[in-house]
RONU-786164 format. One record per residue (C-alpha): residue in three letters; x negated, y, z negated. Coordinates in pm, whole numbers. Each point is the difference from the previous one (the first is absolute). Layout:
residues N
<r><type>ALA</type><X>X</X><Y>Y</Y><Z>Z</Z></r>
...
END
This chain:
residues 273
<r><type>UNK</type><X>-3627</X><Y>-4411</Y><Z>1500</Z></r>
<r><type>UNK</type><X>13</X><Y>-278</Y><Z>255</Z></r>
<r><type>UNK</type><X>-253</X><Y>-247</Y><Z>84</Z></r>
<r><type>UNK</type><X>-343</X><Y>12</Y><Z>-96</Z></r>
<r><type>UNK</type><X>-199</X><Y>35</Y><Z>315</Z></r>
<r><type>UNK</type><X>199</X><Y>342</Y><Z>164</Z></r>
<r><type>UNK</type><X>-223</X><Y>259</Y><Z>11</Z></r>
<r><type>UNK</type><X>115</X><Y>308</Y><Z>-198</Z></r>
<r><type>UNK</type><X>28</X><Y>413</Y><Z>99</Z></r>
<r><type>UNK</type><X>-124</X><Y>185</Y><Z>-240</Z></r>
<r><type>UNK</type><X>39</X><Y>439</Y><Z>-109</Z></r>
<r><type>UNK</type><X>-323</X><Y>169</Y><Z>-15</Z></r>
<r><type>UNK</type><X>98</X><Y>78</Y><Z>-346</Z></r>
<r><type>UNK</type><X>31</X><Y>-373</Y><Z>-62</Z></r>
<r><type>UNK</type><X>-312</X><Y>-36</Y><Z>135</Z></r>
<r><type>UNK</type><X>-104</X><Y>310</Y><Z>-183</Z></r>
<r><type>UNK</type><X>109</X><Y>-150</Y><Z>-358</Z></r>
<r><type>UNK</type><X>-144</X><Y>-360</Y><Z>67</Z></r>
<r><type>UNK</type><X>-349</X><Y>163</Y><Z>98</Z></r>
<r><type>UNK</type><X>0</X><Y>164</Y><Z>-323</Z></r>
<r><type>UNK</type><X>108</X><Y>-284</Y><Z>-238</Z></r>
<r><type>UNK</type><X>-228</X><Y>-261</Y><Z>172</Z></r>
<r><type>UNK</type><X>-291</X><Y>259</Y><Z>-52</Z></r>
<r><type>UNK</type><X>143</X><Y>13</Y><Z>-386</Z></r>
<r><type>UNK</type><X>23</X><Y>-391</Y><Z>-48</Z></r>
<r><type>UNK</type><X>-324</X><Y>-21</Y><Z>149</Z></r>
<r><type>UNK</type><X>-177</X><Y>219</Y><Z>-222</Z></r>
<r><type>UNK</type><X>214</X><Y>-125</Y><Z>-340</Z></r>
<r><type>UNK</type><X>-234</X><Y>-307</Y><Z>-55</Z></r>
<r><type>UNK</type><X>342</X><Y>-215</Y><Z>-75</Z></r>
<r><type>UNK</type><X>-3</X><Y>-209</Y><Z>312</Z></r>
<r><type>UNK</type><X>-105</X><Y>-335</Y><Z>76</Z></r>
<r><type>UNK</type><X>-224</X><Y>-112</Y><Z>269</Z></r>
<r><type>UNK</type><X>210</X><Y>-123</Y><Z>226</Z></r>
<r><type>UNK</type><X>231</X><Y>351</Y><Z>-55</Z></r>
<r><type>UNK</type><X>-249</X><Y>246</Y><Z>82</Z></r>
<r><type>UNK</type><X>-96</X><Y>-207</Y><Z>343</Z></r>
<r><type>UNK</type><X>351</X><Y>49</Y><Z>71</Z></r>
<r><type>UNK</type><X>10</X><Y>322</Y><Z>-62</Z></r>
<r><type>UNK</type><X>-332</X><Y>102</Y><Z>135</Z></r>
<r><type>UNK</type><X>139</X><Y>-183</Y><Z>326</Z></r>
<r><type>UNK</type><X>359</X><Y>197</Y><Z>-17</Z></r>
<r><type>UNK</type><X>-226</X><Y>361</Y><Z>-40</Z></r>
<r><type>UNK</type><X>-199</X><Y>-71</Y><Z>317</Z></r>
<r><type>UNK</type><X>293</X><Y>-25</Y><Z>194</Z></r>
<r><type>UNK</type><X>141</X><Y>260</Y><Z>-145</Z></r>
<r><type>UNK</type><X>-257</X><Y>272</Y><Z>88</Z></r>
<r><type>UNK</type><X>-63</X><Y>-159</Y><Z>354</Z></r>
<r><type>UNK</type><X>338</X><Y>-20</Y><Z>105</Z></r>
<r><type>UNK</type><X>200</X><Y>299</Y><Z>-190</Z></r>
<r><type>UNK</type><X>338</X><Y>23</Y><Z>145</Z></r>
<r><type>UNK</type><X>-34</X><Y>-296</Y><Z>237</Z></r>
<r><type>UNK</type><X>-46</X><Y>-257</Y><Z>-244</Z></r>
<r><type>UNK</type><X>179</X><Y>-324</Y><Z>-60</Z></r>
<r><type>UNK</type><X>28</X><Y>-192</Y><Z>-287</Z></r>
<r><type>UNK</type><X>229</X><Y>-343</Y><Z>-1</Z></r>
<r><type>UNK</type><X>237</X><Y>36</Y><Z>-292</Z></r>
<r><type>UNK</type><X>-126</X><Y>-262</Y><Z>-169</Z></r>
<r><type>UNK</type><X>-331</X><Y>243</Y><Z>-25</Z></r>
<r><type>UNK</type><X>198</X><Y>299</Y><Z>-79</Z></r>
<r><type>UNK</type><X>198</X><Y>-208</Y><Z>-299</Z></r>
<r><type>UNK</type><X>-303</X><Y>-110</Y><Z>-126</Z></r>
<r><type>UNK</type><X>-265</X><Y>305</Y><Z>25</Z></r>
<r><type>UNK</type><X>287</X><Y>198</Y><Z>-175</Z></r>
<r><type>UNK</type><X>34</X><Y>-261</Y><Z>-265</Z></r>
<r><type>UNK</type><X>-391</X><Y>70</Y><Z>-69</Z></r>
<r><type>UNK</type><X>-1</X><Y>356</Y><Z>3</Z></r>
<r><type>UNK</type><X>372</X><Y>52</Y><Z>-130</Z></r>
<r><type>UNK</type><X>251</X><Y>272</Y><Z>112</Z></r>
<r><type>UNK</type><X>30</X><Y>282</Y><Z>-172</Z></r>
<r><type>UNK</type><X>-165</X><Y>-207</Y><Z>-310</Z></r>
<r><type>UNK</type><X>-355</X><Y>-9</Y><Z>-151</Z></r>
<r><type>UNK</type><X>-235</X><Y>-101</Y><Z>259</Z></r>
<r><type>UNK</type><X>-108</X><Y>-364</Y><Z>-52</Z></r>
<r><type>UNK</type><X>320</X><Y>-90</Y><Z>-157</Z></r>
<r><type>UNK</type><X>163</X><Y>-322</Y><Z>101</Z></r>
<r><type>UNK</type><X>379</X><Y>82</Y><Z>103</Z></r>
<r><type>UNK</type><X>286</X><Y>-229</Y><Z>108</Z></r>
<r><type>UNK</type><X>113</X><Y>110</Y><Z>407</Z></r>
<r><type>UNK</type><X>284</X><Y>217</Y><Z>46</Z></r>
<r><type>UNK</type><X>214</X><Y>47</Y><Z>264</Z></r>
<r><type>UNK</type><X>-26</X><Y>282</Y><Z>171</Z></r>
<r><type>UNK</type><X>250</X><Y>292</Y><Z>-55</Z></r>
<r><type>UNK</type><X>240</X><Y>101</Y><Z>278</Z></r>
<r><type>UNK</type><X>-173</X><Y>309</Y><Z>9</Z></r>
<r><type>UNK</type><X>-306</X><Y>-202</Y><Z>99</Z></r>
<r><type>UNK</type><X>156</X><Y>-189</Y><Z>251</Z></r>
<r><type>UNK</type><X>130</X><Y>270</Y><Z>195</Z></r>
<r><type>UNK</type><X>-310</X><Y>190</Y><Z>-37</Z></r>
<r><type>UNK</type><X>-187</X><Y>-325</Y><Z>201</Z></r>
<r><type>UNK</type><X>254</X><Y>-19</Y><Z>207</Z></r>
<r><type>UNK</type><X>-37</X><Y>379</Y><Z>95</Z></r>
<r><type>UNK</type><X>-359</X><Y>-92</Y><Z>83</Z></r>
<r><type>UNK</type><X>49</X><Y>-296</Y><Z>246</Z></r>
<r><type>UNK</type><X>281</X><Y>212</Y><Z>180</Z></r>
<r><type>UNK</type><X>-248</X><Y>317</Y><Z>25</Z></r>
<r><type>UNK</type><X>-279</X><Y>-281</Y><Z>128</Z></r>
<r><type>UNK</type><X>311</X><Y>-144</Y><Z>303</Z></r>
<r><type>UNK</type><X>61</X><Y>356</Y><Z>54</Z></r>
<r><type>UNK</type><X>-332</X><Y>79</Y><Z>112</Z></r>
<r><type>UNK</type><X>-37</X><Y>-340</Y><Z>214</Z></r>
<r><type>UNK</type><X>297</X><Y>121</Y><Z>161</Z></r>
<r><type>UNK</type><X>-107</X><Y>328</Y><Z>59</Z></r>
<r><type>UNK</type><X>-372</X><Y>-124</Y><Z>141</Z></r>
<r><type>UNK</type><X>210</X><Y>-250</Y><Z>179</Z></r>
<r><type>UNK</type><X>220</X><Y>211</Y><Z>185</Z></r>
<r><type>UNK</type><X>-290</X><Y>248</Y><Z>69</Z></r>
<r><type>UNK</type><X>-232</X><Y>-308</Y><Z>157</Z></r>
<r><type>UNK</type><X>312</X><Y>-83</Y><Z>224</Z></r>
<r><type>UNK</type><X>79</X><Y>377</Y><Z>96</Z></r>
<r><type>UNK</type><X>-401</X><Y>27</Y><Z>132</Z></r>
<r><type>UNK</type><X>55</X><Y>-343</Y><Z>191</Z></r>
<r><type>UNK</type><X>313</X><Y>125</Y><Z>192</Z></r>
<r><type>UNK</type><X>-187</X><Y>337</Y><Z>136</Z></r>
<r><type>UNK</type><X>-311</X><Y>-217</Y><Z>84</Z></r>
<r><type>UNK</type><X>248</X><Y>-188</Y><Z>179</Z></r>
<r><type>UNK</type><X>137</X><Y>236</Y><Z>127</Z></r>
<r><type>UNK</type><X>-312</X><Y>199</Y><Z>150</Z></r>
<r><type>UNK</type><X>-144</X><Y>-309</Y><Z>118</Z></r>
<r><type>UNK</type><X>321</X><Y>-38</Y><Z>179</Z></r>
<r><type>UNK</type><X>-1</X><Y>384</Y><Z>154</Z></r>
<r><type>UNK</type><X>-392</X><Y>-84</Y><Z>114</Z></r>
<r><type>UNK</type><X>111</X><Y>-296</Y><Z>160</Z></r>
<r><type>UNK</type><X>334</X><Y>143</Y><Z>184</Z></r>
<r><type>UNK</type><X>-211</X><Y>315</Y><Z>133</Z></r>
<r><type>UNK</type><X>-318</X><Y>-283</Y><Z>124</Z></r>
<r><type>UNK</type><X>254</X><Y>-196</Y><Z>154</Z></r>
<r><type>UNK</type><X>216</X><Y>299</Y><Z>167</Z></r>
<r><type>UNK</type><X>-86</X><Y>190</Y><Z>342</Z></r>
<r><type>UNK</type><X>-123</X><Y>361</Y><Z>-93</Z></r>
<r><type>UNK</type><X>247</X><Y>88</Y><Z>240</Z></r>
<r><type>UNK</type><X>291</X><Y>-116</Y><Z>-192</Z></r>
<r><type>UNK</type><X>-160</X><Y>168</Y><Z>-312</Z></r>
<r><type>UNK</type><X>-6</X><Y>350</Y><Z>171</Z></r>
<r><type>UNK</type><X>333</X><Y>-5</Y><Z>133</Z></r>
<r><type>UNK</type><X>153</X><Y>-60</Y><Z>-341</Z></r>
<r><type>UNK</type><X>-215</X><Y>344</Y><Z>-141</Z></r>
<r><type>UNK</type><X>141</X><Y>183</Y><Z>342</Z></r>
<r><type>UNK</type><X>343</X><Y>-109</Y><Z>-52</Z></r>
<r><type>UNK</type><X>-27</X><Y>134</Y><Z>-341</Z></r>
<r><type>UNK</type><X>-169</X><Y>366</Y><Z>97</Z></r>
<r><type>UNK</type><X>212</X><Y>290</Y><Z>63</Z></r>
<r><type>UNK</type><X>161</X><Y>-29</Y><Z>383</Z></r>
<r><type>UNK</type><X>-32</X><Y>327</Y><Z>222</Z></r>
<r><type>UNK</type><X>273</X><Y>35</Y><Z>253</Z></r>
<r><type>UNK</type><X>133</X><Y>305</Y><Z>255</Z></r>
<r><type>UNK</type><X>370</X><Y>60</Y><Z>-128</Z></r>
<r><type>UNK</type><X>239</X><Y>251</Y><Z>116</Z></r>
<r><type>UNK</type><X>77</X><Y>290</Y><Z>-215</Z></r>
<r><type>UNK</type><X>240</X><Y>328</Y><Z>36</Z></r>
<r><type>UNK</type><X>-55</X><Y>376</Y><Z>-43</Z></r>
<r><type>UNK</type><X>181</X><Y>-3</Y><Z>-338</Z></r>
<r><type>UNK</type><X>-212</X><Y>-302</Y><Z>-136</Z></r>
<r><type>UNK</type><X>-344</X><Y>220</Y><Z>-37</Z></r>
<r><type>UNK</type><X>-129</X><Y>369</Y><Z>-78</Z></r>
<r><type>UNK</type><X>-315</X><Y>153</Y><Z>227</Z></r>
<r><type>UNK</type><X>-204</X><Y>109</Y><Z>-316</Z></r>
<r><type>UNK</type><X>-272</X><Y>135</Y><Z>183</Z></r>
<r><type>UNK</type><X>-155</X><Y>-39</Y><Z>415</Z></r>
<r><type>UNK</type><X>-105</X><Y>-332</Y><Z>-112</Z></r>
<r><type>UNK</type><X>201</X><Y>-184</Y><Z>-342</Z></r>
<r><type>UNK</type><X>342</X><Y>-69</Y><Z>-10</Z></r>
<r><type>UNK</type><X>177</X><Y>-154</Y><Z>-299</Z></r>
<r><type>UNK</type><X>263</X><Y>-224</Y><Z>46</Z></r>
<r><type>UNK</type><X>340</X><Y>-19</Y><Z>-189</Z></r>
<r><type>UNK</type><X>-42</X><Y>-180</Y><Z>-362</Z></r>
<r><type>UNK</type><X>-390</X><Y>15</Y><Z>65</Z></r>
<r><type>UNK</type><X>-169</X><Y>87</Y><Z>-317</Z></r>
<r><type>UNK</type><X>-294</X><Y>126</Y><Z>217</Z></r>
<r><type>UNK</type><X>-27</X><Y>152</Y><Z>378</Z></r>
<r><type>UNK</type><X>-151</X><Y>-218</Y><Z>307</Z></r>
<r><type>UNK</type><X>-297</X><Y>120</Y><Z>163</Z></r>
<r><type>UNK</type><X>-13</X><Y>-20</Y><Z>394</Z></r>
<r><type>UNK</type><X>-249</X><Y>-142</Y><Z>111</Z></r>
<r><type>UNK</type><X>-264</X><Y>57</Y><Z>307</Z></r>
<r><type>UNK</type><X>-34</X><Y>379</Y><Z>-47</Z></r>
<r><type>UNK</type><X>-15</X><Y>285</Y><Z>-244</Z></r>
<r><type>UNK</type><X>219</X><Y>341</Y><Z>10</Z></r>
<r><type>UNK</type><X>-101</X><Y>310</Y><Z>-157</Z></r>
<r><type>UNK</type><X>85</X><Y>68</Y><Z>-377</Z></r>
<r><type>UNK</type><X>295</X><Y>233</Y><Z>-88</Z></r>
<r><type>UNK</type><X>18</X><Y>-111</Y><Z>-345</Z></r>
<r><type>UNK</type><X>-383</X><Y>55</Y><Z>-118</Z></r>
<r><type>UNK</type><X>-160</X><Y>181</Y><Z>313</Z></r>
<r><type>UNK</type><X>-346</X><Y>81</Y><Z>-31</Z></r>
<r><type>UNK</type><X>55</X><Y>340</Y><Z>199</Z></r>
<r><type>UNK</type><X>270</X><Y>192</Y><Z>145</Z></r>
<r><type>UNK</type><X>-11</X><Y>-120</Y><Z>331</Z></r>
<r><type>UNK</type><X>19</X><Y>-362</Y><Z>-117</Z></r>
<r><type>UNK</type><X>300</X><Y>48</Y><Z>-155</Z></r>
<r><type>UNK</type><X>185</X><Y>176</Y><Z>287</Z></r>
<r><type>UNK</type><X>-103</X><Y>-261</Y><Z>193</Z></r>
<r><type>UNK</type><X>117</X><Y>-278</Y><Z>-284</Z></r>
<r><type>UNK</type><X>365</X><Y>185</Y><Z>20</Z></r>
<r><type>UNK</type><X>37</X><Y>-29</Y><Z>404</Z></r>
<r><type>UNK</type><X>-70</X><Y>-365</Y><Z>-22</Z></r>
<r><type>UNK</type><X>200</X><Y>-89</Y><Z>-308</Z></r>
<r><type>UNK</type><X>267</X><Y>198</Y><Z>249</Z></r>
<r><type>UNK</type><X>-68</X><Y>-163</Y><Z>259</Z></r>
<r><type>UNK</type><X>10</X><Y>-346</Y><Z>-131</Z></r>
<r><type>UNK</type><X>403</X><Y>80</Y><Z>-127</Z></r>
<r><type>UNK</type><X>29</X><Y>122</Y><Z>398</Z></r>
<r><type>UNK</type><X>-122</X><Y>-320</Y><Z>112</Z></r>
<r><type>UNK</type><X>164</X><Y>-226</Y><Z>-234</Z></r>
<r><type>UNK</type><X>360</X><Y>182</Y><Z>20</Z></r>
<r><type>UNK</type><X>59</X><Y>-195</Y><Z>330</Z></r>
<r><type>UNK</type><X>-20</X><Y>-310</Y><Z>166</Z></r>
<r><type>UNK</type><X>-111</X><Y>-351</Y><Z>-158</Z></r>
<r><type>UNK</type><X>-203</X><Y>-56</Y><Z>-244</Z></r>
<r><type>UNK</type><X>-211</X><Y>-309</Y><Z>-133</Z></r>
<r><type>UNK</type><X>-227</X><Y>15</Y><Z>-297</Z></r>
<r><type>UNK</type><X>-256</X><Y>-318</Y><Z>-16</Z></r>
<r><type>UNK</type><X>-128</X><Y>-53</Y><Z>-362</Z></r>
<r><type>UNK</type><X>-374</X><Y>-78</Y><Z>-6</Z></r>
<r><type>UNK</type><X>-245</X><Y>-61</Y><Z>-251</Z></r>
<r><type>UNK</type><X>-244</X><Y>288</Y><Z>-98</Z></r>
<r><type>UNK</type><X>-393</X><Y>-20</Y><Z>36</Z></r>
<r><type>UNK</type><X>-31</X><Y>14</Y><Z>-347</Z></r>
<r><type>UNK</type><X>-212</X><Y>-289</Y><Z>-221</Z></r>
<r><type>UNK</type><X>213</X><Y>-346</Y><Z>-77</Z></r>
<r><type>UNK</type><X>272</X><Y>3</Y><Z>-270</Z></r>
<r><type>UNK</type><X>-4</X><Y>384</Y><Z>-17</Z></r>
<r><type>UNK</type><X>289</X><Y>42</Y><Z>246</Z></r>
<r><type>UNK</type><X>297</X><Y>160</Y><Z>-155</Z></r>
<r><type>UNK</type><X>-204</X><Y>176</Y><Z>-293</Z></r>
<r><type>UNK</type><X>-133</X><Y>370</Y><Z>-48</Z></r>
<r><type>UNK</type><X>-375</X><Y>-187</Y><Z>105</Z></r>
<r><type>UNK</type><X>158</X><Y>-82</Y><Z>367</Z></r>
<r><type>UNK</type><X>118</X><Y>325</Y><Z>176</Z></r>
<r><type>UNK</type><X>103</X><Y>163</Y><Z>-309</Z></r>
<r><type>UNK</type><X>245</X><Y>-267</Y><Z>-53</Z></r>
<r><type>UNK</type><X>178</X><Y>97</Y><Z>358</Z></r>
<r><type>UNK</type><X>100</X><Y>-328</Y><Z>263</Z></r>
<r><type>UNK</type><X>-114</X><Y>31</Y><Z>365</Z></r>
<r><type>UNK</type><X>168</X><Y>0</Y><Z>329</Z></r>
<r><type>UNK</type><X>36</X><Y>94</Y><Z>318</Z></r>
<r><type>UNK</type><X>300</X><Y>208</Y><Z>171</Z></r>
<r><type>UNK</type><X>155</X><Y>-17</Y><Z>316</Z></r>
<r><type>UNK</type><X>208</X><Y>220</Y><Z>201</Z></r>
<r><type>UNK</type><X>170</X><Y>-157</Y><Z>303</Z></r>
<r><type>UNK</type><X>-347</X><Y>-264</Y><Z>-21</Z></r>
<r><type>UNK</type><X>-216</X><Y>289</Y><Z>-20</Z></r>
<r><type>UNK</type><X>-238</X><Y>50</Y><Z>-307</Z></r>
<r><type>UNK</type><X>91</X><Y>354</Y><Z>-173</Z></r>
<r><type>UNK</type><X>-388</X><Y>7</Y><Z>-89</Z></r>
<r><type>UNK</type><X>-78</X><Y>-2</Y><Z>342</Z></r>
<r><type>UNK</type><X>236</X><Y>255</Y><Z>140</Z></r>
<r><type>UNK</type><X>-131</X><Y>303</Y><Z>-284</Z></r>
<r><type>UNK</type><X>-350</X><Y>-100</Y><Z>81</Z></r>
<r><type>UNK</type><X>71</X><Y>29</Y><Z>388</Z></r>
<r><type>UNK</type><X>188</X><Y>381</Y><Z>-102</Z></r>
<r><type>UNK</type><X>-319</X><Y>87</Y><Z>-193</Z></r>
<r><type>UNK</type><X>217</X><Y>-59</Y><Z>-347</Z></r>
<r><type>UNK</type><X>-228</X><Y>-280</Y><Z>-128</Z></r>
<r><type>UNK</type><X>-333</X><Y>-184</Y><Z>47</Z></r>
<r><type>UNK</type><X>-100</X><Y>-344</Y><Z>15</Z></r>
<r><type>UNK</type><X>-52</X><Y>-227</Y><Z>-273</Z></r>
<r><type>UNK</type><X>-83</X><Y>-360</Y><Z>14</Z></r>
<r><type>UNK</type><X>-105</X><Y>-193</Y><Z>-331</Z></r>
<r><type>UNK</type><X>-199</X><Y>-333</Y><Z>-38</Z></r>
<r><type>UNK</type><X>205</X><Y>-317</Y><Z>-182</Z></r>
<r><type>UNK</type><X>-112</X><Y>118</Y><Z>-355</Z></r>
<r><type>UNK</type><X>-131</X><Y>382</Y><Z>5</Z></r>
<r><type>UNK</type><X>51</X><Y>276</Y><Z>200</Z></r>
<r><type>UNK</type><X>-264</X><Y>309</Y><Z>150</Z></r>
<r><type>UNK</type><X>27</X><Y>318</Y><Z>-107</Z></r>
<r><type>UNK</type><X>306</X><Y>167</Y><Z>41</Z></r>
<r><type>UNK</type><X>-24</X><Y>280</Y><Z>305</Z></r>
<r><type>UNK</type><X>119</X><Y>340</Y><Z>-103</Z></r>
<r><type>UNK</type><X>-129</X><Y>201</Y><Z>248</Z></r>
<r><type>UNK</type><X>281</X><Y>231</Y><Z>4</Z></r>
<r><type>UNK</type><X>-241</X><Y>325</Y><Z>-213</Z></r>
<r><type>UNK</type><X>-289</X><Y>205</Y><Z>175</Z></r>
END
């Protein structure tokens, strides 16, 4: 068993079995004085302790010696070694008890590395310009440019949307608001709706054309889904530098329509009687 004084691991159903043979012993009137202290003292610890006691082997060889194994309780028995059986099985239980330091371990390292590594964040962003902080989110935000485009690159969907090529959805222009010819509200709006859509193919047939991508007054983070502008982009178009919007709303084709960063008014329509 090794020496004397190294604590032992034991099963709860060791324990279990001990508990009830001391508690037999006990109550068997066949012990001596100086055997039912012991045992008195080796029952304490067991009920305090349960699972996490520790008993030298020494104690172990000798309150089993008292109380026997798998003998008469009381009975006086030689030590035996322990079967191979047994020896794995306490073996199992001081590799289940590293296992679980290791596991606590690694978990009490795991917590110091992101307290580390937030104290180290705080410290970087304390330490750091706001300046340098903002450029690094503006960097990473969406650029809006002016770009050239061609004829063949876009379709007019109505006075005031185009879509581009490979686009899953159309872009709204923006600054002004052409009359329906898709859902009018009344006859003459959609008349109207059908000489600007025409129009806009007249004025885009010709000449050069620019298309500046900007974002939509809609709320932050809801750009590109069916919360933003029905999931449309936003630009403006040029023809030979002059806004399209501004050229149907100087023919009587459209009206004006400014919007605020994050909402816009009411839409005019005042194209029915």
């Amino acid at each position: 068993m090794g020496g004397g004084n190294n604590p032992m691991v034991l099963s709860i159903e060791e324990i279990s079995e001990l508990r009830s043979r001391i508690r037999s012993a006990l109550a068997s009137g066949r012990l001596n004085a100086w055997q039912a202290r012991f045992l008195t003292d080796m029952q304490q610890r067991l009920e305090t302790y349960g699972p996490q006691v520790r008993l030298s082997v020494k104690q172990l060889s000798k309150l089993r010696e008292i109380v026997g194994t798998g003998t008469s309780p009381g009975r006086v028995v030689q030590p035996v070694r322990p079967s191979r059986s047994r020896r794995r099985r306490r073996g199992g239980v001081l590799a289940r008890e590293g296992r679980w330091f290791a596991r606590r371990l690694m978990r009490d390292v795991s917590l110091l590395a992101a307290i580390l590594v937030a104290v180290s964040i705080a410290s970087y962003l304390r330490e750091t310009p706001w300046q340098t902080v903002s450029s690094f989110f503006s960097a990473a935000a969406p650029s809006y440019s002016t770009v050239s485009i061609t004829r063949d690159q876009f379709s007019v969907t109505d006075g005031d949307t185009i879509r581009m090529a490979g686009d899953r959805k159309g872009t709204r222009l923006v600054g002004f608001n052409t009359p329906e010819s898709i859902e009018p509200r009344c006859e003459e709006e959609r008349t109207l709706g059908l000489r600007a859509k025409a129009r806009l193919k007249e004025l885009v047939a010709n000449g050069s054309l620019e298309l500046r991508r900007m974002p939509c007054s809609c709320d932050p983070g809801t750009e590109g889904t069916e919360a933003c502008n029905y999931g449309r982009s936003c630009a403006i178009l040029r023809i030979d530098g002059r806004d399209v919007g501004q050229i149907l709303i100087s023919e009587g084709l459209a009206v004006s329509f400014r919007c605020g960063t994050t909402s816009c008014p009411p839409t005019p329509r005042p194209w029915c009687s």
